[in-house]
C-alpha positions in Angstrom: 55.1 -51.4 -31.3 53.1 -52.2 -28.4 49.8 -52.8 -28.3 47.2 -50.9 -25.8 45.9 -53.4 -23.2 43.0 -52.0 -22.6 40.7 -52.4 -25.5 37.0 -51.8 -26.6 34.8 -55.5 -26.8 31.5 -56.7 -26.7 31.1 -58.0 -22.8 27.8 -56.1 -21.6 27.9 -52.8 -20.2 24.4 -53.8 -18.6 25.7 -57.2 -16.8 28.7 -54.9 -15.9 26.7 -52.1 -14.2 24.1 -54.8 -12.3 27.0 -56.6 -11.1 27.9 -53.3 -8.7 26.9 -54.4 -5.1 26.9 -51.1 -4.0 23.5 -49.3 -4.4 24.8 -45.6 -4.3 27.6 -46.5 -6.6 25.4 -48.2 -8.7 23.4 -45.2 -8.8 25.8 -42.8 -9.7 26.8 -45.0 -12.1 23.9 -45.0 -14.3 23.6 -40.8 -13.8 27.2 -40.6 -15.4 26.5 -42.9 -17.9 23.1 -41.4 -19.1 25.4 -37.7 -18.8 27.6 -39.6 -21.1 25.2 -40.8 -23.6 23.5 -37.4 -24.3 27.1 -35.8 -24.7 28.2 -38.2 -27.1 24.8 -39.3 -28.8 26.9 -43.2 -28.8 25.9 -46.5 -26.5 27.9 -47.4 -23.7 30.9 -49.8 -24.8 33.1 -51.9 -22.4 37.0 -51.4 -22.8 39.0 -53.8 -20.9 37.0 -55.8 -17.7 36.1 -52.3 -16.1 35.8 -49.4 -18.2 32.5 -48.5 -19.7 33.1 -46.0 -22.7 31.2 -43.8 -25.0 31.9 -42.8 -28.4 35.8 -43.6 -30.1 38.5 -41.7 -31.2 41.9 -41.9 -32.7 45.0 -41.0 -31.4 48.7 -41.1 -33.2 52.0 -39.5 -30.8 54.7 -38.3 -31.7 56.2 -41.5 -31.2 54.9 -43.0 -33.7 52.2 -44.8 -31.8 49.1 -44.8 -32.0 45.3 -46.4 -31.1 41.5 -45.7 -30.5 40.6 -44.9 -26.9 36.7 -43.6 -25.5 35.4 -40.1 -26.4 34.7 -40.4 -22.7 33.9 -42.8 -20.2 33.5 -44.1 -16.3 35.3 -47.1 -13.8 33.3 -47.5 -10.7 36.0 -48.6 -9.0 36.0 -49.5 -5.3 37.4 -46.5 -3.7 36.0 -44.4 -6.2 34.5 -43.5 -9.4 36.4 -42.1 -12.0 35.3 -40.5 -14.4 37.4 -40.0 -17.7 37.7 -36.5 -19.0 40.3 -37.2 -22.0 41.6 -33.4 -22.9 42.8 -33.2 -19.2 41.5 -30.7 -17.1 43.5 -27.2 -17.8 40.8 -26.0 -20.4 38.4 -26.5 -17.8 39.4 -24.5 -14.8 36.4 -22.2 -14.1 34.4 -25.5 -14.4 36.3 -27.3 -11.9 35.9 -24.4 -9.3 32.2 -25.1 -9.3 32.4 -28.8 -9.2 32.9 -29.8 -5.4 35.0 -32.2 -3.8 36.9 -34.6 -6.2 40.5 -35.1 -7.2 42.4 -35.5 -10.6 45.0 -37.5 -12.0 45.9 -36.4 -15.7 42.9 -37.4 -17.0 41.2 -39.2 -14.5 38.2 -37.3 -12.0 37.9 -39.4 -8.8 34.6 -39.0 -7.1 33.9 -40.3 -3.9 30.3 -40.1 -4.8 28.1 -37.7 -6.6 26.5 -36.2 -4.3 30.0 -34.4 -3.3 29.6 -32.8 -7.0 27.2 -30.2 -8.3 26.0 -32.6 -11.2 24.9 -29.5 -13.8 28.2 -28.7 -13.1 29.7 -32.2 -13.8 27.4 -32.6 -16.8 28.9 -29.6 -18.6 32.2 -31.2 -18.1 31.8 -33.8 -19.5 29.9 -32.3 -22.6 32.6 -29.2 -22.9 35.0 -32.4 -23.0 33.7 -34.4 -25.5 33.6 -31.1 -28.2 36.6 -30.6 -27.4 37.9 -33.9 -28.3 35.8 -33.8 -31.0 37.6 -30.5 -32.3 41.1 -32.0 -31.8 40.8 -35.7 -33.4 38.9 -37.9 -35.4 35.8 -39.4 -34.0 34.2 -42.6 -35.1 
């Protein structure tokens, strides 16, 4: 069976986040990830080279297959920054209408910054998310 290449290690979330050239990005960065941190009460974690992820959980398909993934988590990427919201977004519809200007993939939220988001708004996302994944698998 075929392994997930994206993985949690130990490169530093710090060195990571510093490394962002960007000032604004680098800022919202560190909002999400202290967001992050009080929803999930875990330290950031790096997954893969760009990922920065909070808490663990354990998922098994259908399929047969099966892994540990983030509770929740963030990519500053250079178009945007996504934020990871790992029930997907139908439970979280009335939420969403408040948010502001974003776009979603299954369960990616792409921000072009965070000041086109209410933050309150995006802050109760992300906690709403992380009981609800806590509800539905088992959390390390």
């Amino acid at each position: 069976m075929a392994e997930n290449k994206t993985n949690q290690n130990k490169a530093s979330v710090v060195a990571f986040l510093n490394a962002i050239d960007d000032k604004r990005k680098k800022a919202d960065t560190k909002k999400v990830a202290a967001m992050m941190r009080k929803a999930t009460g875990c330290r950031a974690k790096m997954w893969g080279t760009s990922i920065v992820g909070f808490g663990q959980y354990h998922y098994k398909y259908a399929s047969g297959r099966e892994g540990d993934w983030a509770l929740t988590g963030f990519s500053p990427r250079k178009q945007n920054l996504v934020v990871y919201i790992m029930p997907g977004f139908k439970p979280f519809d009335s939420l969403l209408k408040k948010l502001g200007k974003y776009k979603t993939g299954k369960s990616c939220l792409y921000l072009n910054k965070l000041a086109d988001v209410d933050e309150d708004v995006l802050e109760k996302l992300i906690n709403q998310s992380v009981k609800l994944m806590r509800k539905r698998y088992n959390v390390k």
